[in-house]
C-alpha positions in Angstrom: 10.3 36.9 -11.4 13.2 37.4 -13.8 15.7 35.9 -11.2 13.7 32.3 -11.8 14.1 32.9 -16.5 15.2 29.9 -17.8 16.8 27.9 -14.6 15.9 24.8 -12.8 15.3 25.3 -9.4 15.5 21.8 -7.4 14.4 21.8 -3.9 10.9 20.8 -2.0 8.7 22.6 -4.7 6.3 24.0 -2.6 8.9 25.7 -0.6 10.4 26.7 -3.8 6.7 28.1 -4.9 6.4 30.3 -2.5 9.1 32.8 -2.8 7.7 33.3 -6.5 5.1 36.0 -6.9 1.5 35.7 -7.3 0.0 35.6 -10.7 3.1 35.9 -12.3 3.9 32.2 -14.5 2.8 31.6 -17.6 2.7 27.5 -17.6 3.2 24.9 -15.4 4.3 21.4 -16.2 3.6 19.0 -12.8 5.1 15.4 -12.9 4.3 15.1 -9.0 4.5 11.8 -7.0 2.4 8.8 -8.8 1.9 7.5 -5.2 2.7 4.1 -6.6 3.1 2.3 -2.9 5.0 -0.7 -3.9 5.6 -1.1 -0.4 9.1 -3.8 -0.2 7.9 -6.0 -3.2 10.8 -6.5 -5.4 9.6 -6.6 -9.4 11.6 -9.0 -11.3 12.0 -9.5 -15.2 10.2 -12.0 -16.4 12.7 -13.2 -19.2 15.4 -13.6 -17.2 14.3 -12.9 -13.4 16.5 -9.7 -12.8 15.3 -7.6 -10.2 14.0 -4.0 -11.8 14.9 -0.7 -10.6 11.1 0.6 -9.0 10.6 3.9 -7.4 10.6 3.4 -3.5 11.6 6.8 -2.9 10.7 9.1 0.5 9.0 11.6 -2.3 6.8 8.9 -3.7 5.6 7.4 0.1 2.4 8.3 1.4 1.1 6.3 4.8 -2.5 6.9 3.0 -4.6 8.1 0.7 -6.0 11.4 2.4 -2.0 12.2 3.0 -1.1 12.3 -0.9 -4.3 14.1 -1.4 -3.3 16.8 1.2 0.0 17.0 -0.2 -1.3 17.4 -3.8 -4.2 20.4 -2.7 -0.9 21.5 -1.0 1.3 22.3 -4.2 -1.9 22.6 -6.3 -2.7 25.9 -4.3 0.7 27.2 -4.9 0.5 26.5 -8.3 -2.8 28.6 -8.8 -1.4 31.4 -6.6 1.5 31.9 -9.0 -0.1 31.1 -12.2 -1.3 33.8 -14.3 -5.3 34.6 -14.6 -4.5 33.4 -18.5 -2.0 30.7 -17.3 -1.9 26.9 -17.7 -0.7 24.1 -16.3 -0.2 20.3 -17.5 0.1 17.6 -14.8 1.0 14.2 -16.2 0.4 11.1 -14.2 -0.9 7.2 -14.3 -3.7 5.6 -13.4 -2.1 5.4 -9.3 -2.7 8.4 -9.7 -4.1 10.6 -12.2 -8.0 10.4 -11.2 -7.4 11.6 -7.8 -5.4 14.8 -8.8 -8.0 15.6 -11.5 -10.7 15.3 -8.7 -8.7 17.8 -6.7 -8.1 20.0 -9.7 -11.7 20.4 -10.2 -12.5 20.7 -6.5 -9.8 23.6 -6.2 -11.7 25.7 -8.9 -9.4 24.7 -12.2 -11.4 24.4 -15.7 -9.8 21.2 -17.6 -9.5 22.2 -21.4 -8.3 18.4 -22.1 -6.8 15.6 -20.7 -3.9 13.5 -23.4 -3.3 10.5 -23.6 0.8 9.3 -24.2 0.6 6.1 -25.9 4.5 4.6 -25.0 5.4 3.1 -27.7 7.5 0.8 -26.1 5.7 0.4 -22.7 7.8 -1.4 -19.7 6.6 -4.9 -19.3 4.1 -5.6 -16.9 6.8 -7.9 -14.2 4.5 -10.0 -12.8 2.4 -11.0 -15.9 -1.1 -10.2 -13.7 -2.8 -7.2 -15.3 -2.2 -5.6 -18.6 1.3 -3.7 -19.6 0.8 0.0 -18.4 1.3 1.5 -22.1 0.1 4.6 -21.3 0.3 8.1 -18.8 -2.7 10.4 -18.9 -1.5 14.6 -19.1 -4.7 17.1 -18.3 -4.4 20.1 -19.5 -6.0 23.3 -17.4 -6.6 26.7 -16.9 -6.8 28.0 -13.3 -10.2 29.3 -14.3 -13.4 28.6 -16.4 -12.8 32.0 -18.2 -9.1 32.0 -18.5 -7.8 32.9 -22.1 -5.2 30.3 -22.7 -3.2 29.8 -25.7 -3.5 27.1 -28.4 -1.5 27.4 -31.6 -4.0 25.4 -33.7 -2.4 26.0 -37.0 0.9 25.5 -35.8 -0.3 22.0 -33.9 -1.6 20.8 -37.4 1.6 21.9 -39.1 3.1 19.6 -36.7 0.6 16.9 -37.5 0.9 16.3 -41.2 -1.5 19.2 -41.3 -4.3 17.3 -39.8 -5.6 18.5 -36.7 -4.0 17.5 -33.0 -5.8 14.5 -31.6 -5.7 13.6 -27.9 -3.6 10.7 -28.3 0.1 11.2 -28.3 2.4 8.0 -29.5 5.6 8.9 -27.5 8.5 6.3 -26.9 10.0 6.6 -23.2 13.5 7.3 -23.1 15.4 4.7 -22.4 19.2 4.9 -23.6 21.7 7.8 -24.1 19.4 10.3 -24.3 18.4 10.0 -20.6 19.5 12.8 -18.0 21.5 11.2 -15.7 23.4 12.7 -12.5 27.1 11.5 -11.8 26.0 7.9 -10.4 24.2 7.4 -13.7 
């Protein structure tokens, strides 16, 4: 496991998963696919009609339901094998998706200690003005088992807090300007 400290590995993930030993990670964070299927729609800006950026990606396109499920039991399992009996794993997502891969969560055995709400403080507008402005993403929190003995630095949490204790709801700006990775085409 010591070949994988402290290094991005970027490749199909379940692929990558399976060359690392069992029971042998600590924590995993999981920002999979939302499945958002916006299909050939373009978005547009409401203030000034611009066309926005959406994700219409090959890694975000499912033909159906029952695929993106298969493929999320898919790196869900890899993710158990390789997390430790005391292990945890975070998987953020939005409502396209987030019910769905807590369903499977549960269904594969995981015990959810909580799920987090980020409140963006400066949410993206919702283009087409016909529901409300998606201003938040959902994070559950789990232990591969009921009896795993995770960690949870209370004191250190409410240190962080003002020295009240950590509440569920997280207000979080997205990053929007310089502070965005970007590759070489921005």
């Amino acid at each position: 496991m010591q070949k994988y400290l402290n290094q991005i590995l970027c490749g199909d993930c379940i692929d990558i998963m399976r060359n690392i030993p069992d029971a042998s990670v600590d924590a995993i964070f999981a920002d999979s696919p939302y499945n958002l299927q916006l299909g050939e729609k373009t978005l547009y800006r409401p203030e000034d009609q611009t066309a926005a950026r959406a994700v219409r990606d090959n890694w975000d396109a499912f033909e159906s339901n029952a695929q993106y499920d298969e493929f999320t039991r898919n790196w869900m399992r890899e993710c158990k094998r390789i997390l430790k009996p005391d292990g945890a794993m975070w998987v953020i997502g939005s409502y396209h998706n987030i019910f769905r891969v807590g369903s499977i969560l549960q269904d594969m055995g995981f015990w959810i200690l909580n799920d987090i709400v980020w409140v963006k403080t400066n949410p993206m507008p919702n283009f087409r003005g016909t529901r409300f402005t998606n201003a938040h993403e959902t994070l559950i929190w789990a232990t591969p088992t009921k009896t795993g003995k995770y960690t949870f630095n209370y004191e250190t949490m409410k240190k962080l807090n003002g020295g009240k204790q950590m509440r569920s709801d997280w207000d979080i700006n997205i990053c929007l300007g310089e502070e965005r990775i970007k590759d070489e085409k921005g």
